[in-house]
PyMOL commands that place a pseudoatom at each C-alpha (Angstrom):
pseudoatom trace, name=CA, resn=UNK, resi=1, chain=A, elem=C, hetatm=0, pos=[132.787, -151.876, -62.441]
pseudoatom trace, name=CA, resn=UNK, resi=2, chain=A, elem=C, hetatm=0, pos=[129.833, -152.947, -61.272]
pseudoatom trace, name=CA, resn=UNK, resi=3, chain=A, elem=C, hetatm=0, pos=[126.368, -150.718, -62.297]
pseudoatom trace, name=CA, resn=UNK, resi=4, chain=A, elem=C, hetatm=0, pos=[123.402, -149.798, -59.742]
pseudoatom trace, name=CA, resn=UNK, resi=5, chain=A, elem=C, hetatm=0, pos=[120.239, -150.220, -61.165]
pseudoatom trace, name=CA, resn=UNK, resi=6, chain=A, elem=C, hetatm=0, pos=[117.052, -149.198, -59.763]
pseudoatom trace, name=CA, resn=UNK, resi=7, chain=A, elem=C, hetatm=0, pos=[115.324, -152.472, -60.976]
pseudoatom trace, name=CA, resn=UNK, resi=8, chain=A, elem=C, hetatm=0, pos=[114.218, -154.902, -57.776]
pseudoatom trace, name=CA, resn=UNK, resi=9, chain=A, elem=C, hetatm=0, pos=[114.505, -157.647, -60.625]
pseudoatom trace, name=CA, resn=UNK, resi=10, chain=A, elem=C, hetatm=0, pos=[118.287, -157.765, -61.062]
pseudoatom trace, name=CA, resn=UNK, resi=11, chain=A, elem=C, hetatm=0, pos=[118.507, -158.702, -57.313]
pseudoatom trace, name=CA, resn=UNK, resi=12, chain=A, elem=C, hetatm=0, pos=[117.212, -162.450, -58.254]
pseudoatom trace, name=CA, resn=UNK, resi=13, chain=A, elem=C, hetatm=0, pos=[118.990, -163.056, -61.121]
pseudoatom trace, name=CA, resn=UNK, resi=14, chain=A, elem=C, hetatm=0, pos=[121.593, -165.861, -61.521]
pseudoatom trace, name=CA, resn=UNK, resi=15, chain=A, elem=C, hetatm=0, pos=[125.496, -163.999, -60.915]
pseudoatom trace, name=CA, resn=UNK, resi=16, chain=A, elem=C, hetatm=0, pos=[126.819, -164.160, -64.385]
pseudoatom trace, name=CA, resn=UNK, resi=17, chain=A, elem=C, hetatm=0, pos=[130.647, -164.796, -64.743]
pseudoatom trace, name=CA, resn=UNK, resi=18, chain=A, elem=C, hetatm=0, pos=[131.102, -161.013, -64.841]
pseudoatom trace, name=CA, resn=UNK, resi=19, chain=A, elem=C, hetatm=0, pos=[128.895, -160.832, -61.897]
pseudoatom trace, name=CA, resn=UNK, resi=20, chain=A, elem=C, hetatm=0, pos=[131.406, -163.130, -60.079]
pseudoatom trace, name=CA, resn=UNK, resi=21, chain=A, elem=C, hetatm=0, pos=[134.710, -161.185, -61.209]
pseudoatom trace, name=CA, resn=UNK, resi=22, chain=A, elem=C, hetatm=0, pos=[132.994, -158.316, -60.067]
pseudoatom trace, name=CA, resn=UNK, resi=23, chain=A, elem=C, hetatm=0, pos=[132.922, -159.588, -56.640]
pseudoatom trace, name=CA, resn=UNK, resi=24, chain=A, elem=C, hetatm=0, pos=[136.312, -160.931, -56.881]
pseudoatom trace, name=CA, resn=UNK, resi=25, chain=A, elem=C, hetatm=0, pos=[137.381, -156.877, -57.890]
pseudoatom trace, name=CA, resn=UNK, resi=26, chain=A, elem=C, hetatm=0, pos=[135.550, -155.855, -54.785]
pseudoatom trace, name=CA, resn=UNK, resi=27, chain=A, elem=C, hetatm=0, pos=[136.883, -157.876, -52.367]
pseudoatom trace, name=CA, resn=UNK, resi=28, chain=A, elem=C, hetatm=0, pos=[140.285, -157.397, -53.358]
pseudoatom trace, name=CA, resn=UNK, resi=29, chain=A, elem=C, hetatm=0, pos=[139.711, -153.434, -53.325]
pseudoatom trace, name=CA, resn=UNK, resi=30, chain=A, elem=C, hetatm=0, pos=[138.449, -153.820, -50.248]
pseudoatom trace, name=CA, resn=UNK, resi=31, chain=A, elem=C, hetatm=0, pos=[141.259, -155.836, -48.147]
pseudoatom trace, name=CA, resn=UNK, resi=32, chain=A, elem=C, hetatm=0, pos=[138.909, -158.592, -47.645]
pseudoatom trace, name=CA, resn=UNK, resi=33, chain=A, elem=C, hetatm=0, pos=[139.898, -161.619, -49.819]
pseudoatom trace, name=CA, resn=UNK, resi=34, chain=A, elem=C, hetatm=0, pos=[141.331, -164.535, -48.204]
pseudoatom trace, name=CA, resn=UNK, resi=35, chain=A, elem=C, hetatm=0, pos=[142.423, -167.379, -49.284]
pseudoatom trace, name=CA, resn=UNK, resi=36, chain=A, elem=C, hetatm=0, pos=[139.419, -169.248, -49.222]
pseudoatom trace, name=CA, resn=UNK, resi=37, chain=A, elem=C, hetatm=0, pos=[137.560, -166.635, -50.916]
pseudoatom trace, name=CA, resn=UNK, resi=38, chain=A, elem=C, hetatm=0, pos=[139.989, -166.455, -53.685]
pseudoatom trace, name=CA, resn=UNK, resi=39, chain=A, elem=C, hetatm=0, pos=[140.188, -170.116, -54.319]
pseudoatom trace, name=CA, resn=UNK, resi=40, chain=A, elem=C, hetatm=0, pos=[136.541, -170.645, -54.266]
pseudoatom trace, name=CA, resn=UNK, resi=41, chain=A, elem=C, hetatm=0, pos=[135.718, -167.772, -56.718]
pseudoatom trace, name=CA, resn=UNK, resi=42, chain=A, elem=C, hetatm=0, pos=[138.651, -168.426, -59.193]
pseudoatom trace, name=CA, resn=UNK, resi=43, chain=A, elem=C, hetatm=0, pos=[137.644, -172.248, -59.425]
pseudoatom trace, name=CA, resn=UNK, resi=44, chain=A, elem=C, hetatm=0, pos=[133.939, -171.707, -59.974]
pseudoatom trace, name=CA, resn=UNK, resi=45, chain=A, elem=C, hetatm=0, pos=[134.969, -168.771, -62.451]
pseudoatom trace, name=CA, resn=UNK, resi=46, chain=A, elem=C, hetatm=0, pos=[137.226, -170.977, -64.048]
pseudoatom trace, name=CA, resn=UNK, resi=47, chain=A, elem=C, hetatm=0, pos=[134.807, -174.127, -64.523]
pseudoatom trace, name=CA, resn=UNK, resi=48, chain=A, elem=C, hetatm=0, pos=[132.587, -171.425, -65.927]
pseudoatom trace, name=CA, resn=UNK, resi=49, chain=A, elem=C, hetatm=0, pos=[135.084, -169.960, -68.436]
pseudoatom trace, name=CA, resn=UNK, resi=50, chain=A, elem=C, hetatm=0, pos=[136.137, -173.665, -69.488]
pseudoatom trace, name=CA, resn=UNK, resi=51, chain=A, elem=C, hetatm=0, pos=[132.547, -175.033, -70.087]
pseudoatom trace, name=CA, resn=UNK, resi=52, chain=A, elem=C, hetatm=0, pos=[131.012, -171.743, -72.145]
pseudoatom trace, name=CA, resn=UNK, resi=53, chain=A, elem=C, hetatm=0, pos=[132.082, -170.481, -75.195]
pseudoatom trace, name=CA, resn=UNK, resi=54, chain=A, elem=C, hetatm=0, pos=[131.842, -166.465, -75.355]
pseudoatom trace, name=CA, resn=UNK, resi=55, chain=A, elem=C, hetatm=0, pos=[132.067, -164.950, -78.113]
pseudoatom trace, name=CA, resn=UNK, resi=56, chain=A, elem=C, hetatm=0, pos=[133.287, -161.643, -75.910]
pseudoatom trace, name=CA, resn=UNK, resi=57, chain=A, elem=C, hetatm=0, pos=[136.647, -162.512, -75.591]
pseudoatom trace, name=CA, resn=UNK, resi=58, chain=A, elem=C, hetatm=0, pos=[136.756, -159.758, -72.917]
pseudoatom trace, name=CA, resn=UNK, resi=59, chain=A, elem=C, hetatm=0, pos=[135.448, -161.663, -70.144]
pseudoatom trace, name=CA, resn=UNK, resi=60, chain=A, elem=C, hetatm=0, pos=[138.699, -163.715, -70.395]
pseudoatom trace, name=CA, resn=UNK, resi=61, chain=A, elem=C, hetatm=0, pos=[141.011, -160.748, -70.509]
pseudoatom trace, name=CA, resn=UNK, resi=62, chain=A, elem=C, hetatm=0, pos=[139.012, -159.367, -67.178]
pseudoatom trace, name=CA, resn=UNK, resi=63, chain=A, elem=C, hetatm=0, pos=[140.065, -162.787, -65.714]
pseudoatom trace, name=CA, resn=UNK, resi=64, chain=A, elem=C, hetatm=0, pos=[143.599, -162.278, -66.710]
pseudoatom trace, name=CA, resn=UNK, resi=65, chain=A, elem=C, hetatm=0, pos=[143.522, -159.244, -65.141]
pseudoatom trace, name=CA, resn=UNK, resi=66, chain=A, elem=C, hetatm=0, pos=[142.298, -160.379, -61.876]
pseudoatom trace, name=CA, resn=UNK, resi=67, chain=A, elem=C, hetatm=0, pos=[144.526, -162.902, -61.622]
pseudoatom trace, name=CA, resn=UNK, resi=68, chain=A, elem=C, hetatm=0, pos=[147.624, -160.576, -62.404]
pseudoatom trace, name=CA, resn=UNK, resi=69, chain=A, elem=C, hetatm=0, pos=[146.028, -157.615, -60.094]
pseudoatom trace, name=CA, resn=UNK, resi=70, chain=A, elem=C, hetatm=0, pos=[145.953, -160.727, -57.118]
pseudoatom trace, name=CA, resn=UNK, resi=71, chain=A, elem=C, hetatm=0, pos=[149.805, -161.421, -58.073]
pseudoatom trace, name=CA, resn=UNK, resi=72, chain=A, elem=C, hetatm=0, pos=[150.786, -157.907, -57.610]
pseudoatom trace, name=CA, resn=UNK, resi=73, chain=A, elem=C, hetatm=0, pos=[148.688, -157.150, -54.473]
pseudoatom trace, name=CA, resn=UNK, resi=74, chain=A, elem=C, hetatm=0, pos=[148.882, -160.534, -52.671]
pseudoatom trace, name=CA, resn=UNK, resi=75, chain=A, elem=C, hetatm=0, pos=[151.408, -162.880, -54.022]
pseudoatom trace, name=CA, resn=UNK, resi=76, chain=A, elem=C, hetatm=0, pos=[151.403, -164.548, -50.947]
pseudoatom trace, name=CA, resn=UNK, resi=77, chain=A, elem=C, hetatm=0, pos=[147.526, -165.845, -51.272]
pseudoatom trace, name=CA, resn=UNK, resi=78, chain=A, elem=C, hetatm=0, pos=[148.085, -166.415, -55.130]
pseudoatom trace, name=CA, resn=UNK, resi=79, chain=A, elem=C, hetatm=0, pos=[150.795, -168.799, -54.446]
pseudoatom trace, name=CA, resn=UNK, resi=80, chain=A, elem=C, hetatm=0, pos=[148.613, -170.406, -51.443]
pseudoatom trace, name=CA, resn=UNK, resi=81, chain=A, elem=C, hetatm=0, pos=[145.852, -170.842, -54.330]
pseudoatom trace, name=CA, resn=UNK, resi=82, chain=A, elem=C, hetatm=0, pos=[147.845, -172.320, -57.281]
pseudoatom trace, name=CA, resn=UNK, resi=83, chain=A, elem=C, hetatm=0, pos=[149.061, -175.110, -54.316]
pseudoatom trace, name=CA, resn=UNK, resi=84, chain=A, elem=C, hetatm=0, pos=[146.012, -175.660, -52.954]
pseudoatom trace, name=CA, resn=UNK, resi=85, chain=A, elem=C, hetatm=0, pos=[144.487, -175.858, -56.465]
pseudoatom trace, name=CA, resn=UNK, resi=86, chain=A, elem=C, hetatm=0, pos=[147.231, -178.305, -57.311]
pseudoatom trace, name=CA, resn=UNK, resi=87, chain=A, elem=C, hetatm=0, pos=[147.688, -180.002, -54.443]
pseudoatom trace, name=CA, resn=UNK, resi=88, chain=A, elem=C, hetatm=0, pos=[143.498, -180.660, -53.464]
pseudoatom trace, name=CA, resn=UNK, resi=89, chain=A, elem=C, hetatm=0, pos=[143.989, -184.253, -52.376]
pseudoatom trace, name=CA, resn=UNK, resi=90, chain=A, elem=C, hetatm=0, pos=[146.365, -183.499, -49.748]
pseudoatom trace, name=CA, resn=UNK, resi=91, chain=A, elem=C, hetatm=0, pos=[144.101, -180.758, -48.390]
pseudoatom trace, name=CA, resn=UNK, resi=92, chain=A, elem=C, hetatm=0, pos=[141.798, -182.319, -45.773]
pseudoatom trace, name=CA, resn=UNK, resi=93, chain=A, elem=C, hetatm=0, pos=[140.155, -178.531, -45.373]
pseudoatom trace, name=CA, resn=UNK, resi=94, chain=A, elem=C, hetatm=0, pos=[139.036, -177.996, -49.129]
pseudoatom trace, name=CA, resn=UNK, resi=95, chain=A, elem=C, hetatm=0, pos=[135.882, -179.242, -49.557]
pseudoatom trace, name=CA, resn=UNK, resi=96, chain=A, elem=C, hetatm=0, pos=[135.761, -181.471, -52.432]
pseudoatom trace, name=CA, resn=UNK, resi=97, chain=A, elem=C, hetatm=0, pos=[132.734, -179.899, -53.800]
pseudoatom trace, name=CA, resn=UNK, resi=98, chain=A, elem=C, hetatm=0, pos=[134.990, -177.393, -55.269]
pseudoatom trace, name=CA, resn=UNK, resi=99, chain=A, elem=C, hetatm=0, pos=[136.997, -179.492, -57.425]
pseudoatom trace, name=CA, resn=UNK, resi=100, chain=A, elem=C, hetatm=0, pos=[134.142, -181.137, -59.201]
pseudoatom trace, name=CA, resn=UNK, resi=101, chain=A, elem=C, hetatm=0, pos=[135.742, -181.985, -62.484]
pseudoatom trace, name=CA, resn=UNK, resi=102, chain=A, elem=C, hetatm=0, pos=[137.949, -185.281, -61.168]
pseudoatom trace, name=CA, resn=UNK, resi=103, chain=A, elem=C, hetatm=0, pos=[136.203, -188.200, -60.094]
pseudoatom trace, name=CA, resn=UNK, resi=104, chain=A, elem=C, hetatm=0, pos=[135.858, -189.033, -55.862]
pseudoatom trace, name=CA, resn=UNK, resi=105, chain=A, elem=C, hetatm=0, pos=[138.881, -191.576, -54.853]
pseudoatom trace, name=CA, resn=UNK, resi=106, chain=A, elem=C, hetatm=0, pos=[137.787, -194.416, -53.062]
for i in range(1, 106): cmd.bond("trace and resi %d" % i, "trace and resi %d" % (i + 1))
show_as sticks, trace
zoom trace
């Protein structure tokens, strides 16, 4: 869970990965993930997990977790995610900002 500091310093810091699953954790608790929120989070959370290499293997199992906790809870906007994530191209309302690992058609 996420810590309260008293330090006006760790407001302007970069999110970390944990940072962003933290968020993710929130939002879920609190009813208020959609869709959009859930496929924006997991991708940039995922790009992040793919390009570093931690040596704390935990941050993966905390994204394991997340996505399992989001397939008990709301299967419904898992399965819109995986398709979405899958099916991009033929999305005209996902930005293609957020799939920034394939090269622009055209």
């Amino acid at each position: 869970m996420p810590t309260i500091t008293s330090n006006h310093k760790d407001l302007f810091r970069t999110p970390d990965t944990e940072d962003k699953l933290n968020l993710f954790h929130l939002l879920l608790n609190a009813n208020e993930l959609t869709v959009t929120l859930s496929l924006a989070l997991l991708k940039i959370i995922h790009g992040e997990l793919k390009s570093n290499d931690y040596s704390d293997r935990s941050i993966y199992k905390r994204y394991a977790a997340a996505i399992e906790t989001l397939r008990y809870r709301m299967l419904d906007t898992l399965q819109l995610v995986v398709a979405t994530w899958k099916n991009h191209q033929a999305k005209s309302n996902t930005p293609p900002e957020w799939f920034p690992d394939e090269e622009p058609k055209g």
